[in-house]
N, C-alpha and C positions, 0 to 999 in steps of 0.2 A: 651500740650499733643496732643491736633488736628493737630496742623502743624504739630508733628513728624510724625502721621500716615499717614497723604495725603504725608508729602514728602516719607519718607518711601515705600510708595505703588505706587508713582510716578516711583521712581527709580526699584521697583520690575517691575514694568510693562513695560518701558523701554526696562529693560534689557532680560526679556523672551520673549515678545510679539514685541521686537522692531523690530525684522529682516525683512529685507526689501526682500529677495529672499522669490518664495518659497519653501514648505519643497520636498522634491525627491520623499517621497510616496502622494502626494495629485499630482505633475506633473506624475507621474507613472499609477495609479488609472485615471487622467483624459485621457492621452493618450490608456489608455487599452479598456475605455467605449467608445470614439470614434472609436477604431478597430472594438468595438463587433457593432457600431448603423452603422459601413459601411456596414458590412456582413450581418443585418438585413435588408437594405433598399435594398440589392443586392438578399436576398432570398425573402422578403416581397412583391416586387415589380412585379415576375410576379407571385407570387401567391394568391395574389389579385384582380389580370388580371384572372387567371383560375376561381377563386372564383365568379367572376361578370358573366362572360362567363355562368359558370354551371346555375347560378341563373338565368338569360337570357334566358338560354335552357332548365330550369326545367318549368318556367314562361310559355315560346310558345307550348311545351309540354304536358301542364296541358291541354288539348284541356276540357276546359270548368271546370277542377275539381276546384274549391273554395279551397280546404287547397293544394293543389300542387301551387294556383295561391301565396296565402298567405307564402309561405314554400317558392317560390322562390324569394320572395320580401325582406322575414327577410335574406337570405343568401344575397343578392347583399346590404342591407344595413348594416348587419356587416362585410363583405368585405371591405366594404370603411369606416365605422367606425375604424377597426383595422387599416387599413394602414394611416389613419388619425393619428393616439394614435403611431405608429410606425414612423411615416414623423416629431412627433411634440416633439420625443425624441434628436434631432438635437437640438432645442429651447432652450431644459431643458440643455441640455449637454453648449451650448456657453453661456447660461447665468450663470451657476457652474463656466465657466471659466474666464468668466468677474468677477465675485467675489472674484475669484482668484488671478487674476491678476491687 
């Protein structure tokens, strides 16, 4: 009764899970997240440049104030924490695709 079920479930598996291409919506889905992380890294890019900038210019600005020095520090460090988290969606995306493929 064991052997019918492992060959049994052999063959079921085989035959659903066997195919070697793969399916046209998981290639579809990954070419579409790579359009949207291009146009991300294209809009992300200088506006994490204006974001450092601002933070830079709120910083020398602050001529002596303590929460404007503080307030331009947390902006230049999530400027470049987001564009970090937005540069390392590339990573997540080719490793999806190695698994894939």
């Amino acid at each position: 009764m064991c052997i019918l079920c492992i060959s049994l479930t052999s063959i079921f598996l085989t035959t659903t899970y066997g195919a070697v291409s793969t399916p046209s919506l998981v290639t579809k889905l990954n070419s579409a997240l790579n359009k949207i992380q291009s146009y991300l890294v294209k809009i992300a890019t200088p506006a994490a440049g204006v974001a450092i900038a601002g933070g830079v210019l709120i910083r020398k600005l602050s001529f002596g104030n303590e929460e404007k020095m503080v307030l331009g520090k947390k902006v230049i460090v999530n400027a470049i924490l987001s564009y970090g988290i937005i540069l390392s969606i590339d990573l997540i995306l080719k490793f999806v695709e190695a698994v894939i493929k």
